[in-house]
NUMAR-408210 format. One record per residue (C-alpha): residue number from 1; x, y, z. Coordinates in Angstrom, 3 decimals. Layout:
BEGIN
(rec NUM,(X,Y,Z))
...
***
This chain:
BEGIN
(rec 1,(-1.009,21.721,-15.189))
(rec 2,(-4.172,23.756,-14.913))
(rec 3,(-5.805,22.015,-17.605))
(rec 4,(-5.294,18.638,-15.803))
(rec 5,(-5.852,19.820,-11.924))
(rec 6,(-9.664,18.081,-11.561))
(rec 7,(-7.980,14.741,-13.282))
(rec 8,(-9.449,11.734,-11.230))
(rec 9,(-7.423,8.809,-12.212))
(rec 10,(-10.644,6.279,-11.669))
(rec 11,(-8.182,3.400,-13.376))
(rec 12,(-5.550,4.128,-10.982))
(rec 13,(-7.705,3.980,-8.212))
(rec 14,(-9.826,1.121,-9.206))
(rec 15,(-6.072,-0.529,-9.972))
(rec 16,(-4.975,0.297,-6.318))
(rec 17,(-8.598,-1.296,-5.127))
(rec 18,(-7.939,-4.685,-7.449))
(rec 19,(-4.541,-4.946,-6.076))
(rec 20,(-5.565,-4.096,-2.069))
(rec 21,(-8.286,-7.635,-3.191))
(rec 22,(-5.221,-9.317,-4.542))
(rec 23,(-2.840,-9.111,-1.454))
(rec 24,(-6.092,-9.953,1.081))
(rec 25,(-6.270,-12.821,-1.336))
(rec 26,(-2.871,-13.905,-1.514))
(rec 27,(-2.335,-13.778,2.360))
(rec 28,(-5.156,-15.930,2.702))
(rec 29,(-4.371,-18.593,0.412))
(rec 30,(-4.945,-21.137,2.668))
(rec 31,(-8.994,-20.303,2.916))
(rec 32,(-9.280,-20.973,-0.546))
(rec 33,(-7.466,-23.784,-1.712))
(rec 34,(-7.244,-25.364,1.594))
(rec 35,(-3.222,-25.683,2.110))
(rec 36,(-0.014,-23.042,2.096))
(rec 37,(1.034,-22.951,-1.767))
(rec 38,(3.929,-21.555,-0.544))
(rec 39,(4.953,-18.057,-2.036))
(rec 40,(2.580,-15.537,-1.465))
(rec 41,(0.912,-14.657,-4.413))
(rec 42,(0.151,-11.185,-5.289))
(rec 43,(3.092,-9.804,-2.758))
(rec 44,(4.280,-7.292,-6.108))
(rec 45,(1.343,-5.618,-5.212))
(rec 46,(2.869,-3.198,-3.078))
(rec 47,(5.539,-2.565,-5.561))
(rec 48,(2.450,-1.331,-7.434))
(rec 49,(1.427,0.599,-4.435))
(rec 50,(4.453,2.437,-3.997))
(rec 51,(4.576,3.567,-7.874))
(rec 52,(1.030,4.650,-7.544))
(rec 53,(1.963,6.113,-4.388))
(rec 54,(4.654,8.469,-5.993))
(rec 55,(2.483,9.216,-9.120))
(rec 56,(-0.481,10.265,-7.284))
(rec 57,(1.678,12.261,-4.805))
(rec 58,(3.649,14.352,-7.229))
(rec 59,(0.182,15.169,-9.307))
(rec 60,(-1.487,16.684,-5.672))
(rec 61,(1.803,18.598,-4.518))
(rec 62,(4.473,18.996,-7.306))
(rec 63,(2.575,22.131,-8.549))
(rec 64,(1.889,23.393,-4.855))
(rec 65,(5.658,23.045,-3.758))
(rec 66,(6.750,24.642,-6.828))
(rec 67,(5.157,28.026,-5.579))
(rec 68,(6.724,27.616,-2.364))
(rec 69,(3.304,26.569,-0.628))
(rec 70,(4.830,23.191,0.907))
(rec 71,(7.922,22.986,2.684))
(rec 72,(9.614,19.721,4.450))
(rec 73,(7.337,20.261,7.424))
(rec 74,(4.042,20.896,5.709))
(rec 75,(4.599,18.002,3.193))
(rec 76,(5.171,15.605,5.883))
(rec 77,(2.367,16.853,8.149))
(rec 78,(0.247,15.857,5.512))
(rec 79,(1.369,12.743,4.921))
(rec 80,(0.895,11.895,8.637))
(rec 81,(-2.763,12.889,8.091))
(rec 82,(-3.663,10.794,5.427))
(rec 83,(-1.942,7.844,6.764))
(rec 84,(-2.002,7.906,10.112))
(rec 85,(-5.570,7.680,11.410))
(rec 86,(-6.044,4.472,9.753))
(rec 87,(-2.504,3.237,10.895))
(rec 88,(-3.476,3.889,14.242))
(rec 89,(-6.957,2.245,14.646))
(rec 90,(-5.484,-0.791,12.671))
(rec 91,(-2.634,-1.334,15.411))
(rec 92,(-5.892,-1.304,18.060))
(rec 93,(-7.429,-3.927,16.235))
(rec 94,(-4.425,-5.693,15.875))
(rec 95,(-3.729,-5.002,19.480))
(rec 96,(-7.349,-6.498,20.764))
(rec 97,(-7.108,-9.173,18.266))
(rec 98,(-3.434,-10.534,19.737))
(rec 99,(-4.844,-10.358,23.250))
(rec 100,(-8.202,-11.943,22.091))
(rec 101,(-6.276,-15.095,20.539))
(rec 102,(-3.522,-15.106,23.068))
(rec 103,(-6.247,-15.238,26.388))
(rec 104,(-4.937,-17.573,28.324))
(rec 105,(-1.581,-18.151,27.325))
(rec 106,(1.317,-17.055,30.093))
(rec 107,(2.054,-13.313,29.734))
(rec 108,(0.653,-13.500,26.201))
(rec 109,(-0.985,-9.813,27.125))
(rec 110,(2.069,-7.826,27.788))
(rec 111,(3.898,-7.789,24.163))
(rec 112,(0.897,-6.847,22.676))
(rec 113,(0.482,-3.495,24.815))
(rec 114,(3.551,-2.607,24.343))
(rec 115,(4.497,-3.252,20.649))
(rec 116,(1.410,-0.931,20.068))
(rec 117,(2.934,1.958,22.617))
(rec 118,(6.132,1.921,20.227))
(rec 119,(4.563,1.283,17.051))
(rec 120,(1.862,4.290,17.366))
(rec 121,(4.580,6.197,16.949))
(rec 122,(5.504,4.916,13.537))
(rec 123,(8.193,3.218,15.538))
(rec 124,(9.388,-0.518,13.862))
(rec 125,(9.124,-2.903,17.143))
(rec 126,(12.165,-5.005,17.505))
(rec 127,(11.153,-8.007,19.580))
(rec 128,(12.416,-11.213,18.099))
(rec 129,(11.753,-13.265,20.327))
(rec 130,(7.568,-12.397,19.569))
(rec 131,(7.919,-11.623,16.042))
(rec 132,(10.449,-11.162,13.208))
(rec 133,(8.691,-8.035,11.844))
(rec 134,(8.707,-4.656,12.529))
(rec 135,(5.224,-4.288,12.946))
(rec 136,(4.035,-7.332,15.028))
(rec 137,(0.522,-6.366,15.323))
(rec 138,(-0.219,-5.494,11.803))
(rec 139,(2.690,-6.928,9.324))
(rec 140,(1.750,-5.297,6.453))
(rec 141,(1.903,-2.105,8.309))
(rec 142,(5.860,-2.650,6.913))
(rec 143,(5.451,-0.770,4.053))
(rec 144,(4.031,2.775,5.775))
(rec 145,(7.052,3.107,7.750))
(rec 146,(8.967,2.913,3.551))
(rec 147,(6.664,5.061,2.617))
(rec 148,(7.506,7.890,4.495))
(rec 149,(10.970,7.809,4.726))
(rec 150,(11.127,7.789,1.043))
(rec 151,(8.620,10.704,1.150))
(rec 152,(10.821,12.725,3.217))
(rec 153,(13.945,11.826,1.192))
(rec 154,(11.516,12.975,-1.663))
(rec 155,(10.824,16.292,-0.078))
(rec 156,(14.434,16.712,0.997))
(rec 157,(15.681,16.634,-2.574))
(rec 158,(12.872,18.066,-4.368))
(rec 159,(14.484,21.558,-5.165))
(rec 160,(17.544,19.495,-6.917))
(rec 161,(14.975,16.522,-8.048))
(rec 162,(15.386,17.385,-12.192))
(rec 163,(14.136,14.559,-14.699))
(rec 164,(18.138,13.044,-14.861))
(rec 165,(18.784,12.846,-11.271))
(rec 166,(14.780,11.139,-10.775))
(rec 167,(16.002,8.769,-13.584))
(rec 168,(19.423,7.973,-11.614))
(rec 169,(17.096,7.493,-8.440))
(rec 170,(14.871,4.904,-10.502))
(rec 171,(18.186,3.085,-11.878))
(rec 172,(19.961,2.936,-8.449))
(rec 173,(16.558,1.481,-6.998))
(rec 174,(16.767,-0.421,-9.574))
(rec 175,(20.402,-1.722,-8.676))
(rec 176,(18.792,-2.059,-5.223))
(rec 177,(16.208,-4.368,-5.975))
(rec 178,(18.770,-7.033,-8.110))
(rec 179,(21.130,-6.927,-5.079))
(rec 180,(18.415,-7.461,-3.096))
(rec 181,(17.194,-10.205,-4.915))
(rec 182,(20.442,-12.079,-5.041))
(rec 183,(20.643,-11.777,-1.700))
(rec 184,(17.346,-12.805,-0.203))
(rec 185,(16.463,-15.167,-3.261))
(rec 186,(13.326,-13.584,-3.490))
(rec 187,(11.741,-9.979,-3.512))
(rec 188,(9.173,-10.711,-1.310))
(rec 189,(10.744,-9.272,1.436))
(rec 190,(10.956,-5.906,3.708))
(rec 191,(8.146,-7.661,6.273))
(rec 192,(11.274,-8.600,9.088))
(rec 193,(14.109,-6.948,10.297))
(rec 194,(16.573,-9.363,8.389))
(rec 195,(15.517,-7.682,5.130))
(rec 196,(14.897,-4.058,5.676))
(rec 197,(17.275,-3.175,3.287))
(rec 198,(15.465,-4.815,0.600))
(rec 199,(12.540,-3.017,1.966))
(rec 200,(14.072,0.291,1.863))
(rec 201,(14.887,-0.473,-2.431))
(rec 202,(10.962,-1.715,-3.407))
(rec 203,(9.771,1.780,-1.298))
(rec 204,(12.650,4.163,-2.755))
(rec 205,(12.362,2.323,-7.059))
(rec 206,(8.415,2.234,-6.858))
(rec 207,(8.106,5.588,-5.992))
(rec 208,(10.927,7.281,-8.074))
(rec 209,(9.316,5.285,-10.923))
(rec 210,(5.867,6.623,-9.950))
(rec 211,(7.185,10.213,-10.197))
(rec 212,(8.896,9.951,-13.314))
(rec 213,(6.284,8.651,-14.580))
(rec 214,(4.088,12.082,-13.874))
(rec 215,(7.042,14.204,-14.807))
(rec 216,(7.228,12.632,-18.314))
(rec 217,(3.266,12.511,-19.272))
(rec 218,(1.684,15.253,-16.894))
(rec 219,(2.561,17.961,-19.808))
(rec 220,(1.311,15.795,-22.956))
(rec 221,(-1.928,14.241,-20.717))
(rec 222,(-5.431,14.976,-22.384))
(rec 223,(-8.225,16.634,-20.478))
(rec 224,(-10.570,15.001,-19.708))
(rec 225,(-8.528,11.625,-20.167))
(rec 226,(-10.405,9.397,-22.719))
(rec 227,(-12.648,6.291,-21.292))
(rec 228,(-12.536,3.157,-22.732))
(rec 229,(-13.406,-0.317,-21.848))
(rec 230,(-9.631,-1.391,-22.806))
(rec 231,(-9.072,-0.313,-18.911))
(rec 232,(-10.852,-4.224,-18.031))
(rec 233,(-8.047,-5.721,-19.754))
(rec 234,(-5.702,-3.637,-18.081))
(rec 235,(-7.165,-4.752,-14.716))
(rec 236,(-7.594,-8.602,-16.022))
(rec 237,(-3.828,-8.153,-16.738))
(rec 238,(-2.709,-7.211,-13.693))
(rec 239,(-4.573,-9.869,-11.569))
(rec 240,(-3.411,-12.678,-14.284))
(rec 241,(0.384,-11.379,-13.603))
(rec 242,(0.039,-11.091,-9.478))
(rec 243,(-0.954,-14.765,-9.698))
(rec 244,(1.077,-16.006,-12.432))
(rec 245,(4.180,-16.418,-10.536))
(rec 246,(2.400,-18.587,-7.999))
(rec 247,(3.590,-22.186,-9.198))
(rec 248,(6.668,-21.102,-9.607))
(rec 249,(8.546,-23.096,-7.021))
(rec 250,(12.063,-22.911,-8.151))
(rec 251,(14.220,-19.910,-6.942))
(rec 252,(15.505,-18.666,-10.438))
(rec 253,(12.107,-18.627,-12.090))
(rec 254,(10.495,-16.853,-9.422))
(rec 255,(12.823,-14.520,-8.694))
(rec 256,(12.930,-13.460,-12.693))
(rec 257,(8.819,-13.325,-12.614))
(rec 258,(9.403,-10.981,-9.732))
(rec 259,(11.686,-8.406,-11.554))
(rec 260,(9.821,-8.833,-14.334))
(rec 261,(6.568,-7.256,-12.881))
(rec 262,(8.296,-5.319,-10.307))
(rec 263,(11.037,-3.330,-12.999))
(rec 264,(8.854,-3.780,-16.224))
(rec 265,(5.562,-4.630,-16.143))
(rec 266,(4.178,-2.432,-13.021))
(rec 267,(5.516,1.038,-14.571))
(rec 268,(3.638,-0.373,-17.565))
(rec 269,(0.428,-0.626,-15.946))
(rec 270,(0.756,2.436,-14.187))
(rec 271,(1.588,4.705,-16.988))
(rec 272,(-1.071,2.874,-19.037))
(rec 273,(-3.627,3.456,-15.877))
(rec 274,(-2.809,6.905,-15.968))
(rec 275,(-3.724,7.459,-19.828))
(rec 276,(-6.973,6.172,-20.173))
(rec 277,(-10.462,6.019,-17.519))
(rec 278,(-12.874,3.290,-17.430))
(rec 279,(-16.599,3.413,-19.174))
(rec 280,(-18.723,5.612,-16.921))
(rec 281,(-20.858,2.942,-15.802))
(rec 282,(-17.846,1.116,-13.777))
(rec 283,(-16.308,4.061,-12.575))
(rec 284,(-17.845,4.980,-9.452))
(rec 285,(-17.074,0.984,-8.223))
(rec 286,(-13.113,2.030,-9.769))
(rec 287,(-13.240,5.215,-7.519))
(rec 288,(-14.848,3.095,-4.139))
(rec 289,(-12.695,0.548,-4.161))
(rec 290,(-10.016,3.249,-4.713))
(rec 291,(-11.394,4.840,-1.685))
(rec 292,(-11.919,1.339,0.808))
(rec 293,(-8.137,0.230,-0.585))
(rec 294,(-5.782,1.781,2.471))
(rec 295,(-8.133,0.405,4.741))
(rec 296,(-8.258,-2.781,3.128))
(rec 297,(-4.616,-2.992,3.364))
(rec 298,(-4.820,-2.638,6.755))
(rec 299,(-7.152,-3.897,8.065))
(rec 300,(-7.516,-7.828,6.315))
(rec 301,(-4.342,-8.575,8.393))
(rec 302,(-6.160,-8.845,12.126))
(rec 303,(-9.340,-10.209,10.490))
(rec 304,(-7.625,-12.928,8.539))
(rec 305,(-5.317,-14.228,12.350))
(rec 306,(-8.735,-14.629,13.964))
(rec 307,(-10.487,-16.542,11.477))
(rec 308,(-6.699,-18.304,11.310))
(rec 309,(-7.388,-18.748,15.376))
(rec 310,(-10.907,-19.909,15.256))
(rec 311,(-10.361,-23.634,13.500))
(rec 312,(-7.279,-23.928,15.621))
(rec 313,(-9.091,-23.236,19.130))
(rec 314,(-11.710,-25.902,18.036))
(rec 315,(-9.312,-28.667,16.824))
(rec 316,(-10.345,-28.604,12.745))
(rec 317,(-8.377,-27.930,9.851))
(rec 318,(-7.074,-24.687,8.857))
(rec 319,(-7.813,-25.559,5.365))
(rec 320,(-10.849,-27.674,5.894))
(rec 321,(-13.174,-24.773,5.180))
(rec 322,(-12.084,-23.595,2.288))
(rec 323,(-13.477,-21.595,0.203))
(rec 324,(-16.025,-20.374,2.133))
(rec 325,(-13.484,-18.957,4.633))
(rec 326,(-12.142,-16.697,1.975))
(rec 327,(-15.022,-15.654,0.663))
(rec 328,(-16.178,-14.817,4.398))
(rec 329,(-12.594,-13.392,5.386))
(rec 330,(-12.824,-11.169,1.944))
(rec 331,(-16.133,-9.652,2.469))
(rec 332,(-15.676,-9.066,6.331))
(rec 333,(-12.673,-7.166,5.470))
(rec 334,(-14.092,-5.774,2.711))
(rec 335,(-17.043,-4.093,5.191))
(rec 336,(-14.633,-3.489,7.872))
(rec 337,(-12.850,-1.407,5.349))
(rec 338,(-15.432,0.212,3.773))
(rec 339,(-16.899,1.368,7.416))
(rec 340,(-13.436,2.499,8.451))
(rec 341,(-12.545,4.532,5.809))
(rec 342,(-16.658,6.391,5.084))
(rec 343,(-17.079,7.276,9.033))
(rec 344,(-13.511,6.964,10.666))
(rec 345,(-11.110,7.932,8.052))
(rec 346,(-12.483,10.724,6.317))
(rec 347,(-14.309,12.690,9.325))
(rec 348,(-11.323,12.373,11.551))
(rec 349,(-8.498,13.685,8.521))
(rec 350,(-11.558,16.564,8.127))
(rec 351,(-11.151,17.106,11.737))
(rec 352,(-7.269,17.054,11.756))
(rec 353,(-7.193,19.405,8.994))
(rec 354,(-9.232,22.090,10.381))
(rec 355,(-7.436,22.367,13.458))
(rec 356,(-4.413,22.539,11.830))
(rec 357,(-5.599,25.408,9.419))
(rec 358,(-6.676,27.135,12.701))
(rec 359,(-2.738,28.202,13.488))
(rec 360,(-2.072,31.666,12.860))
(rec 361,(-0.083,31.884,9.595))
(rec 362,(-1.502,29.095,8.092))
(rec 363,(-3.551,29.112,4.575))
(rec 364,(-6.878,27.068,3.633))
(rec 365,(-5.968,23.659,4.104))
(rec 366,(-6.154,21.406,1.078))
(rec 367,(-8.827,18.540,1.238))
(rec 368,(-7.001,16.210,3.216))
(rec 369,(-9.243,13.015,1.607))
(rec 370,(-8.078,14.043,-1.687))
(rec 371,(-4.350,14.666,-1.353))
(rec 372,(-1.972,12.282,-1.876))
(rec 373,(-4.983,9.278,-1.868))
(rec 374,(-2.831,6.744,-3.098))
***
């Protein structure tokens, strides 16, 4: 592993950027084409996520909990840093932006105070009645609160984690996400409360998968990893794939795109990602869009229900703008993002850090922008 510990991964992160572009696209379908096409395109994305999640995070602390520097504790501590500074300033702006659209309307300010009191908390928000999901003020928010359990179930295990028990992890998330799509019809689901379960399989197989997949290359991986300008065809692939299954109306054929991408073709991508880094000249866009990605997650959600809002409170068309609402929605989110994570993000995780490293006992803290930056 020493040969291999300044390994960037530009292709992963300029993968995690293209797919970050291709959910803010798909949830805002109806700014570019001008109608709801009806499944969200690009919604395997954060199946992709969560195996680039588990890769990244088992290159940055396999090695450092294997000499006993991270225990349960420490590992999640540091997951709470890198996640939830950015979590929290998105539920503000999703708090403000609820209250913004809802002025006006008959106690429309109360749920949004609240839901944001439980949910800094990492808390899901169980208010039906307001919402279906478990993050009203940020829905894709969803997937953080999967993230970490699975991390801590990660953690939990890791002393008994060997390659065969990580590859019955992978096949019984695997068994999770075909009961789950039997069930639901569809594997675009863990948003609501109605299909957390199938929320808790996409979290627990992507990142299993994402793990194995650094257990079984991170001792045969070149150093430096070889650049090539295959890596645009691996990105061209991916975004031909998250919108592929988006005329597929009928249940059958989308669900069997779905596991297709989801079981198949996203380990693919990864492990390919993982091989190979993009021509020098690209690579600093691969590594900032890498960078803005979280935040773009985040953030697109709040900026895409007011331009939703504005239309509505002025009696046109949703849809009669489009495309020049996505294209505005995109790069405003794209900004808001890229501010967020250069003078929010990273200063405040710096901050965090050092105060952290100031208790007694406690070693030099490990960069907190570059751990785990999936």
């Amino acid at each position: 592993m020493s040969a291999n510990a300044h390994l960037k991964f530009e292709t992963l992160d300029g993968l995690r950027g293209v797919g970050a572009l291709i959910v803010v696209v798909g949830h805002t379908l109806l700014f570019w084409i001008g109608r709801y096409p009806g499944p969200i395109a690009g919604a395997v994305m954060v199946d992709m996520f969560f195996m680039l999640s588990g890769f990244v995070i088992a290159f940055a602390y396999e090695p450092k909990i294997a000499k006993g520097n991270f225990g349960v504790a420490r590992f999640m501590e540091a997951r709470i840093v890198r996640l939830y500074p950015l979590f929290l300033l998105s539920l503000l702006f999703g708090m403000l932006t609820n209250l913004v659209i809802g002025y006006g309307e008959t106690d429309a300010w109360l749920a949004p105070i609240w839901h944001f009191g439980v949910s800094a908390f990492f808390i899901p928000v169980y208010d039906p009645d307001v919402s279906p999901s478990i993050y009203p003020l940020n829905l894709p928010a969803w997937t953080l609160f999967w993230e970490l359990i699975v991390n801590f179930i990660y953690i939990l295990v890791w002393r008994w984690l060997s390659t065969r028990m990580l590859i019955a992890f992978v096949i019984a998330g695997a068994a999770g996400l075909l009961t789950a799509g039997i069930v639901f019809d569809t594997l675009n689901i863990g948003v609501d409360w109605t299909s957390t379960i199938g929320a808790f399989a996409r979290a627990w197989f992507g990142f299993f998968v994402g793990v194995l997949i650094f257990r079984k290359t991170s001792e045969k991986r070149a150093a430096p990893l070889p650049r090539t300008p295959l890596v645009f065809a691996l990105v061209a692939l991916l975004i031909a794939i998250a919108f592929y299954g988006l005329p597929l109306k009928g249940t059958p054929a989308r669900l069997a795109w779905e596991i297709f991408f989801i079981c198949i073709m996203g380990p693919v991508i990864v492990y390919l990602g993982q091989r190979f880094e993009p021509p020098k000249f690209i690579s600093p866009t691969f590594v900032w869009l890498g960078a803005i990605s979280y935040a773009l997650y985040l953030f697109h959600w709040p900026i895409y229900l007011i331009a939703l809002r504005i239309p509505a409170k002025i009696g046109m068309n949703q849809g009669a703008t489009a495309p020049y609402m996505g294209f505005a929605v995109l790069i405003v989110a794209v900004c808001v993002a890229a501010v967020a994570e250069r003078y929010y993000d990273r200063p405040v995780r710096k901050w965090i850090s050092l105060q952290l490293n100031k208790r007694p006992g406690r070693h030099r803290a490990e960069p907190a922008a570059k751990a785990a930056a999936e």
